[in-house]
N, CA, C and O atoms as CSV, one atom per row, in Angstrom:
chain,resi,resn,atom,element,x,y,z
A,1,UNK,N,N,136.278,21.548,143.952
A,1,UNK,CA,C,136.067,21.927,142.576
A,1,UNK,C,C,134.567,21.995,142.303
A,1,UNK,O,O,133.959,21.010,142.723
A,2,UNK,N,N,133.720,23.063,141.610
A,2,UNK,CA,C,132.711,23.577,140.980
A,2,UNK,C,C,132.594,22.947,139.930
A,2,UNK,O,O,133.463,22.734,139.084
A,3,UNK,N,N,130.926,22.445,139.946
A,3,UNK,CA,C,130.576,21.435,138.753
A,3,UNK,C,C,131.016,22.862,137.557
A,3,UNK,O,O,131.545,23.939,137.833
A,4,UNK,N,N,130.565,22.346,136.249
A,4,UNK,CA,C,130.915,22.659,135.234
A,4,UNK,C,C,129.294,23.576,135.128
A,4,UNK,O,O,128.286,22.905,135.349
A,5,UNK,N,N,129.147,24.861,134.841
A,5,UNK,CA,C,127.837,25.321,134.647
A,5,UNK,C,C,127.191,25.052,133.025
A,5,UNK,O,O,127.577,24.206,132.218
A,6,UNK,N,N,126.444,25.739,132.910
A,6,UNK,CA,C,125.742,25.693,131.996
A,6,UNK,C,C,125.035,26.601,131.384
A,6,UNK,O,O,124.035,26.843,132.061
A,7,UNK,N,N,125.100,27.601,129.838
A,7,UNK,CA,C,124.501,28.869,129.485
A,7,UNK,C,C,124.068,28.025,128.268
A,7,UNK,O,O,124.423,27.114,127.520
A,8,UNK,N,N,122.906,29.049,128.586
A,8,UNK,CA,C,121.700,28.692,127.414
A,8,UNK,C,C,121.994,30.118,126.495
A,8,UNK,O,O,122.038,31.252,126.973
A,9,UNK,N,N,122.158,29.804,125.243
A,9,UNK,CA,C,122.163,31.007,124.389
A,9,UNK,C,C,121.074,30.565,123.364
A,9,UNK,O,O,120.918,29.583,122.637
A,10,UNK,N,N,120.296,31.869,123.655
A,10,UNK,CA,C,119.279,32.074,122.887
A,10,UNK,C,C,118.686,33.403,122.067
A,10,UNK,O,O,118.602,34.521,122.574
A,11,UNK,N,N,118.321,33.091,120.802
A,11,UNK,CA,C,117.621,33.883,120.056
A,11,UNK,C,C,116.789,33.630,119.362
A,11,UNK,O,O,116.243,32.552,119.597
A,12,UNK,N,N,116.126,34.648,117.888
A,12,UNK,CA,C,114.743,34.246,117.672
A,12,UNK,C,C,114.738,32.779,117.044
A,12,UNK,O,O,113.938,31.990,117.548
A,13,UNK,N,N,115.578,32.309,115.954
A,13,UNK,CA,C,115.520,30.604,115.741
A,13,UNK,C,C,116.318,29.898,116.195
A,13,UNK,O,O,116.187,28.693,115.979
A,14,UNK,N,N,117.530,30.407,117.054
A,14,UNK,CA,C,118.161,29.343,117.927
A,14,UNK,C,C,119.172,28.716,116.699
A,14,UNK,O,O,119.345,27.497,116.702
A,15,UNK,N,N,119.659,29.321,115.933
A,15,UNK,CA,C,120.507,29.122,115.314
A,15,UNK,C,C,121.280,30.197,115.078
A,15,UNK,O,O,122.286,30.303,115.780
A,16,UNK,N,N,121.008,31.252,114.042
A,16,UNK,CA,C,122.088,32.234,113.987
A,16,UNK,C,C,122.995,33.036,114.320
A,16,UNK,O,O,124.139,33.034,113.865
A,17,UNK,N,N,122.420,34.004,115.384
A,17,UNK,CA,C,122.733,34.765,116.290
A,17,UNK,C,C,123.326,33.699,117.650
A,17,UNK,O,O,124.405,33.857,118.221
A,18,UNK,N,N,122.372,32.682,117.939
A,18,UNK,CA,C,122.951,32.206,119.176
A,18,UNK,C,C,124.123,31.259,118.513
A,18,UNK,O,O,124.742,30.872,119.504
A,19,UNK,N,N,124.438,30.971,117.929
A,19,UNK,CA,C,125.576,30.381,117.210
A,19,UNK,C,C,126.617,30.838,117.119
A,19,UNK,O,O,127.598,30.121,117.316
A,20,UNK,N,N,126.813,32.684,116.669
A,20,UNK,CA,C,127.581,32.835,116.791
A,20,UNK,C,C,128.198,33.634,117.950
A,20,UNK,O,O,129.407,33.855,117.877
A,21,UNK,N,N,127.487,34.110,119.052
A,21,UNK,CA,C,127.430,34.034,120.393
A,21,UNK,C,C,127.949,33.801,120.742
A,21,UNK,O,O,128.785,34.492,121.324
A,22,UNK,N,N,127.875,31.879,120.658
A,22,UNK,CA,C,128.032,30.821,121.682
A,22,UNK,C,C,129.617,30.710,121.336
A,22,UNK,O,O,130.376,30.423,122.262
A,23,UNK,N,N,129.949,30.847,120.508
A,23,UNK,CA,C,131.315,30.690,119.607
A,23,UNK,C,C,132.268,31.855,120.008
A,23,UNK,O,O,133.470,31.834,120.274
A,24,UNK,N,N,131.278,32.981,119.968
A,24,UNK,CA,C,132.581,34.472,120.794
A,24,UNK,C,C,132.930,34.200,122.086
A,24,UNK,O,O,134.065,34.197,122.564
A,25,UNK,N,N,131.712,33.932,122.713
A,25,UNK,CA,C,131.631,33.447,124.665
A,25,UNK,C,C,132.911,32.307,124.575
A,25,UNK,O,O,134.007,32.463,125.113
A,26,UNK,N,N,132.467,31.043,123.703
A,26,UNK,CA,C,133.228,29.946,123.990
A,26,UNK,C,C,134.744,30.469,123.879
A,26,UNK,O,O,135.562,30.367,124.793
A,27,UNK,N,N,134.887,30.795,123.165
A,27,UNK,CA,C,136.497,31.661,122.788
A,27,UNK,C,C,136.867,32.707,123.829
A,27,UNK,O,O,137.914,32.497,124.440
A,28,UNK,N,N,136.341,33.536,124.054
A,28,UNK,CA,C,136.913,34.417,125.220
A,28,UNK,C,C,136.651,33.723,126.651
A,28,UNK,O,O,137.109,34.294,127.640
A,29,UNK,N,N,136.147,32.873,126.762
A,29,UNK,CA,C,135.848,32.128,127.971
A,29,UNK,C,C,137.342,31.324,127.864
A,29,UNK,O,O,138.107,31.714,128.746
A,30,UNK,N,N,137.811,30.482,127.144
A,30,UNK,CA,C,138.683,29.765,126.914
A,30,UNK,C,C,140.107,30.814,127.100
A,30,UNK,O,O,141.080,30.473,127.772
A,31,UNK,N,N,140.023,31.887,126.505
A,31,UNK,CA,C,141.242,32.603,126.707
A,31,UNK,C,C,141.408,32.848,128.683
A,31,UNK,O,O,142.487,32.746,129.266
A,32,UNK,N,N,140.182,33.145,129.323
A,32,UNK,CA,C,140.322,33.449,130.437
A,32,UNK,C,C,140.512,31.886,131.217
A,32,UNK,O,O,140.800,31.902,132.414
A,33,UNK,N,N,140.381,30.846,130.669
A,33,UNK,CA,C,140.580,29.615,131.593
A,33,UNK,C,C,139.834,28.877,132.127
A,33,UNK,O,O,140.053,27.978,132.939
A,34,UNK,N,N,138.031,29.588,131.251
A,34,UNK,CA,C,137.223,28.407,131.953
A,34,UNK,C,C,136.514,28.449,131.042
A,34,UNK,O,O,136.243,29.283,130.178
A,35,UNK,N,N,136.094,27.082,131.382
A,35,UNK,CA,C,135.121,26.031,130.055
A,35,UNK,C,C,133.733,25.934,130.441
A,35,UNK,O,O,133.705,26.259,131.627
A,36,UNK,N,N,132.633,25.668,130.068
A,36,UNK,CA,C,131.214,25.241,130.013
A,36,UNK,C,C,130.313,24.695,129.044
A,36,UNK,O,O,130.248,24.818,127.821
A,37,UNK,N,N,129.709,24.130,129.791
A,37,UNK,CA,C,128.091,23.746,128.488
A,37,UNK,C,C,127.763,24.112,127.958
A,37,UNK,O,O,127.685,25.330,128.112
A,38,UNK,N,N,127.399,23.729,127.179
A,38,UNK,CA,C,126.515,25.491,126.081
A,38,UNK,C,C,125.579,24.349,125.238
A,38,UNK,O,O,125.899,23.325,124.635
A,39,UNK,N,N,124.087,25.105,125.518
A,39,UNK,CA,C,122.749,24.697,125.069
A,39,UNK,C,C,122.028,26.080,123.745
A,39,UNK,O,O,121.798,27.274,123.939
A,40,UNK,N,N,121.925,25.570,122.979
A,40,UNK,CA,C,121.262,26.846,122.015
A,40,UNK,C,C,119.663,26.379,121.895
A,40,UNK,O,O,119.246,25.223,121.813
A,41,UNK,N,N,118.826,27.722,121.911
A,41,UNK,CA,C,117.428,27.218,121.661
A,41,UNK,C,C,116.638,28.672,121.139
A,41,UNK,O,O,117.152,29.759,121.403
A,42,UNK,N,N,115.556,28.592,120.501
A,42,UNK,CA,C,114.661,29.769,120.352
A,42,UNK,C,C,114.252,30.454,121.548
A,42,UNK,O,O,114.019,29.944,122.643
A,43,UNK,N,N,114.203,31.400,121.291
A,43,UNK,CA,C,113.598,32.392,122.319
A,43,UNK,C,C,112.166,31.751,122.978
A,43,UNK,O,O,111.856,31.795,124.168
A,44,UNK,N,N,111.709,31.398,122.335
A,44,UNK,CA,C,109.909,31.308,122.553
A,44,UNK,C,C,110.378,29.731,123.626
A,44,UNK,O,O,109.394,29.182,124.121
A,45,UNK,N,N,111.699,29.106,123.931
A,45,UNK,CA,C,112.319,27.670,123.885
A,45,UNK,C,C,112.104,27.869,124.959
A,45,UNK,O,O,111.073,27.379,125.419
A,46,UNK,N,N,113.205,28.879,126.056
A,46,UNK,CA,C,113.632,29.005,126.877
A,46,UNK,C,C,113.150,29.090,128.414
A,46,UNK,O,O,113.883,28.899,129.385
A,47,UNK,N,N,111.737,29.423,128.453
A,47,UNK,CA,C,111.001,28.828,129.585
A,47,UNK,C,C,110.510,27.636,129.774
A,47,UNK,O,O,109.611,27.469,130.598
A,48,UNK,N,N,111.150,26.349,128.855
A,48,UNK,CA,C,110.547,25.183,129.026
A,48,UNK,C,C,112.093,24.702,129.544
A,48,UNK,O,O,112.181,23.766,130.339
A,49,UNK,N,N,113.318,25.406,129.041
A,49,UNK,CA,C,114.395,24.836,129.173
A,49,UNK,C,C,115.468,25.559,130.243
A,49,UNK,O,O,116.552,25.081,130.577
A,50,UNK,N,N,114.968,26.664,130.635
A,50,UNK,CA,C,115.694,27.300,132.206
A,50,UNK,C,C,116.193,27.067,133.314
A,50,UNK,O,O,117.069,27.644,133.958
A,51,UNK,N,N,115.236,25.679,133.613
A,51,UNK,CA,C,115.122,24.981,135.065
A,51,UNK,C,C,116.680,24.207,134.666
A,51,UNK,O,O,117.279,23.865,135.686
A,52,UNK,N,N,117.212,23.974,133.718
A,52,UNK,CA,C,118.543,23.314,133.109
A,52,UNK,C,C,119.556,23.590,132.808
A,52,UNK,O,O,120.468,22.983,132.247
A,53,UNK,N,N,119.391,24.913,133.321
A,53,UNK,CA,C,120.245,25.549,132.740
A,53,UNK,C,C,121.120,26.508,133.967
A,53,UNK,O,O,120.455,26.578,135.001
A,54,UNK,N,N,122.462,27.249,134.047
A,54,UNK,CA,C,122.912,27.455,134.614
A,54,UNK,C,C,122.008,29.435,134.631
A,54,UNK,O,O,121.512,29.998,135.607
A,55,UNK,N,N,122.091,29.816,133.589
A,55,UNK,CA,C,121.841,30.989,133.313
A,55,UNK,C,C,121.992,31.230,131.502
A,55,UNK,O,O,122.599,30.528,130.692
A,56,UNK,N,N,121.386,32.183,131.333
A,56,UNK,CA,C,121.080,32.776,129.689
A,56,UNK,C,C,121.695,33.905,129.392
A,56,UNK,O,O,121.575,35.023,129.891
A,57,UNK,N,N,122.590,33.389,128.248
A,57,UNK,CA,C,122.675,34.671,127.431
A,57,UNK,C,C,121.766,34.895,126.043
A,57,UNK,O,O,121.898,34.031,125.176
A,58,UNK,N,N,120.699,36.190,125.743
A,58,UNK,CA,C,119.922,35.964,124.706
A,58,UNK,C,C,120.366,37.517,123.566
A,58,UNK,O,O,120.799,38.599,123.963
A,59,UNK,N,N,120.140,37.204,122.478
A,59,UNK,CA,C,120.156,37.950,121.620
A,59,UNK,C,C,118.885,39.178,121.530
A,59,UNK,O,O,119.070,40.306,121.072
A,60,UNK,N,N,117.723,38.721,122.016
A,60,UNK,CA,C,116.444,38.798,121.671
A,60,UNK,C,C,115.834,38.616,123.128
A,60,UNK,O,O,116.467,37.951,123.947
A,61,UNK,N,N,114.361,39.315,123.539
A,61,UNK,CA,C,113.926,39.221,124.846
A,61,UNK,C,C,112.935,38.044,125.115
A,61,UNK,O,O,111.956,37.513,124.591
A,62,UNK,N,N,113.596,37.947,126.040
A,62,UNK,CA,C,113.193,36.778,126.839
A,62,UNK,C,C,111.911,36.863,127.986
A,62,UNK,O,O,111.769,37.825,128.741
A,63,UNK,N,N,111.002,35.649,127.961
A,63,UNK,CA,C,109.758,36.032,128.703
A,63,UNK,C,C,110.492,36.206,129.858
A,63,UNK,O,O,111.622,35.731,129.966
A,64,UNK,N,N,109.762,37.072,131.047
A,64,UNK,CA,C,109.420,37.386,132.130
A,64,UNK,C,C,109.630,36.207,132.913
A,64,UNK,O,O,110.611,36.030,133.635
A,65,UNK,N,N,108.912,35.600,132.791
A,65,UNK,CA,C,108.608,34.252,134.170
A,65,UNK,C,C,109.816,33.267,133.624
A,65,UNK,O,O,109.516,32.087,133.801
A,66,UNK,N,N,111.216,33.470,132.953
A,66,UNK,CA,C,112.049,33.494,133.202
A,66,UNK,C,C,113.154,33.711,134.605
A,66,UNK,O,O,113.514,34.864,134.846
A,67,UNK,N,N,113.591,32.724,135.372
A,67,UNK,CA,C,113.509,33.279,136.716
A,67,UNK,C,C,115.429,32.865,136.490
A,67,UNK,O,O,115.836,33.767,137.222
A,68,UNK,N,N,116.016,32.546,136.270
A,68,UNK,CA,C,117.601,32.050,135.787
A,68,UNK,C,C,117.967,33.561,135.321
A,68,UNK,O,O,117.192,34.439,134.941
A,69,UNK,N,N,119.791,33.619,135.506
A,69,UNK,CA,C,119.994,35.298,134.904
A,69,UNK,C,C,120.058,35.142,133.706
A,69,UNK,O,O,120.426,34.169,133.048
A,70,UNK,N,N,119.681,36.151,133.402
A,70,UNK,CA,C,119.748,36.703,131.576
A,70,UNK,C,C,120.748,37.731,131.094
A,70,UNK,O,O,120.880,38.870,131.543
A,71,UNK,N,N,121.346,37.239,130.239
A,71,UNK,CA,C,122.514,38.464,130.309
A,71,UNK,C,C,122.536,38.830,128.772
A,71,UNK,O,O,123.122,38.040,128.032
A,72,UNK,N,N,121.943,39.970,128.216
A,72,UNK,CA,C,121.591,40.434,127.266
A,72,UNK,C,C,122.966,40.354,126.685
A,72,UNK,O,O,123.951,40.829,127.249
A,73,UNK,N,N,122.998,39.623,125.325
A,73,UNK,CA,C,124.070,38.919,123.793
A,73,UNK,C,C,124.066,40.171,123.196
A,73,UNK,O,O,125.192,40.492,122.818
A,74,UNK,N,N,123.314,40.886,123.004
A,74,UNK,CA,C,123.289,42.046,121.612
A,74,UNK,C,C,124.432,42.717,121.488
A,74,UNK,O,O,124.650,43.280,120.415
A,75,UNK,N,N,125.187,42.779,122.325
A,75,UNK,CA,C,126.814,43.464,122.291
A,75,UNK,C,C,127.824,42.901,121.662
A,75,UNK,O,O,128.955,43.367,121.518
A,76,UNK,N,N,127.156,41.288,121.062
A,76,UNK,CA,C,128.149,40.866,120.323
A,76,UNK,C,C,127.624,40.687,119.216
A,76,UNK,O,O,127.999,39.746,118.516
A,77,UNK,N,N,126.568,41.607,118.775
A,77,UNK,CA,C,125.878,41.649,117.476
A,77,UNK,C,C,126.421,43.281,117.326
A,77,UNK,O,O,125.800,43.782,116.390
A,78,UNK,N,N,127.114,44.000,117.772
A,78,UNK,CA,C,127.048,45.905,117.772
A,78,UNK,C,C,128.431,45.994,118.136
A,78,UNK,O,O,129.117,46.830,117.548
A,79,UNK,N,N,128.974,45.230,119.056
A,79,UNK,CA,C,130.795,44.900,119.399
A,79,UNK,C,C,130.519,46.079,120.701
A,79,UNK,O,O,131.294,46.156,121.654
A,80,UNK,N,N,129.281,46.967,120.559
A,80,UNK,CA,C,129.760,47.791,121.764
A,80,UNK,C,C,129.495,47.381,123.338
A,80,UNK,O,O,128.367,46.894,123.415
A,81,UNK,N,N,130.137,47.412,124.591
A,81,UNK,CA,C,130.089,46.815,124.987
A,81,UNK,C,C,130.183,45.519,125.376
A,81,UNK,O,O,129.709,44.939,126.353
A,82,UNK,N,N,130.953,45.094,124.354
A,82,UNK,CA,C,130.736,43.280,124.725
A,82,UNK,C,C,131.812,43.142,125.693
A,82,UNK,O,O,131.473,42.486,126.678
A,83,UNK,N,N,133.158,43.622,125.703
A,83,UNK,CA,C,133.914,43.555,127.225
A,83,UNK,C,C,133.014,43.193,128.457
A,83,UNK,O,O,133.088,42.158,129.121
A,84,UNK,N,N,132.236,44.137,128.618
A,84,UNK,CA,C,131.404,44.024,129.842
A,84,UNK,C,C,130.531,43.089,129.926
A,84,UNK,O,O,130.356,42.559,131.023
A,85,UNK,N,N,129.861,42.713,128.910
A,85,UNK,CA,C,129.203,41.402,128.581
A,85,UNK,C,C,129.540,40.223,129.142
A,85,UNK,O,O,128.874,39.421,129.797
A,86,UNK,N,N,130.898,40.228,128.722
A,86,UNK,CA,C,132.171,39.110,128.578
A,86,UNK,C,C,132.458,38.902,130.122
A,86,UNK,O,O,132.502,37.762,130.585
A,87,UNK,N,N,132.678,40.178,131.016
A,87,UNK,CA,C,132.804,40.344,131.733
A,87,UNK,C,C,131.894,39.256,133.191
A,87,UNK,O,O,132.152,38.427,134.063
A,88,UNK,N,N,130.644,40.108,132.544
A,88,UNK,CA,C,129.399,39.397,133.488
A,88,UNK,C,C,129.552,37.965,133.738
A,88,UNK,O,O,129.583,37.311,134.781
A,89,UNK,N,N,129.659,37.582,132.225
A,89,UNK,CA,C,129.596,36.000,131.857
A,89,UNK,C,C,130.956,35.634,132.877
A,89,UNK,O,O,130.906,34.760,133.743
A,90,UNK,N,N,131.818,36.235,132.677
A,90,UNK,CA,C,132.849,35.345,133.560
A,90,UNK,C,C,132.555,35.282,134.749
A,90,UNK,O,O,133.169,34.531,135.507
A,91,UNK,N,N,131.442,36.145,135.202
A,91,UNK,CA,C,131.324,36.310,136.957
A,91,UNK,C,C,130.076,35.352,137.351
A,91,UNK,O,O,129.816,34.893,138.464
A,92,UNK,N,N,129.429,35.190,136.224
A,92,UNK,CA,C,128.319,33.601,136.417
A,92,UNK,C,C,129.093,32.681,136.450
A,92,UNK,O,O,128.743,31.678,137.073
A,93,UNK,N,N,130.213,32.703,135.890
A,93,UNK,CA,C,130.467,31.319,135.833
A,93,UNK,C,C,131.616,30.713,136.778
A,93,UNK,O,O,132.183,29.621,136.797
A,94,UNK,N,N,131.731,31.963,137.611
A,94,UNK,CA,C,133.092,31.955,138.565
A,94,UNK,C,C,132.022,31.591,140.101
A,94,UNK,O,O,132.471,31.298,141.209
A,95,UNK,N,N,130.717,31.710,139.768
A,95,UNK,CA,C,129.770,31.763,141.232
A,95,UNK,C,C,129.725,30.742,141.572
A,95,UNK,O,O,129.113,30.460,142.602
């Protein structure tokens, strides 16, 4: 058995957007059968807090020297695309 991972959802104050994110992910994650951590922080947060993290989903862009995957949130701010979104996320968290 695979430890339990860990996604950092982040945007510009680490409340709104990654809040409600973390809440669509947590829910469609749960329908498919798997559970995780979930860390919320500001954008500007997230290179102090990466090394902790399993991988990122962000609303908003994320620095560069970011080296963890990033899996661009905005699809669940637009609905388009977020299947595939959803998708990704299940395949981080199945690795």
């Amino acid at each position: 058995m695979s430890r339990q991972k860990t996604i950092l959802f982040a945007c510009g104050t680490g409340i709104a957007t990654s809040t409600a994110v973390n809440v669509a992910v947590t829910e469609a994650m749960k329908q498919r059968g798997l559970t995780f951590n979930a860390q919320q922080a500001k954008a500007t947060e997230v290179p102090g807090l990466a090394d902790s993290v399993d991988f990122i989903v962000a609303t908003t862009p994320i620095s560069a020297s970011v080296t963890k995957p990033v899996i661009k949130g905005i699809a669940f701010l637009t609905g388009i695309g977020k299947d595939k979104v959803l998708d990704e996320i299940e395949a981080q968290l199945r690795k």
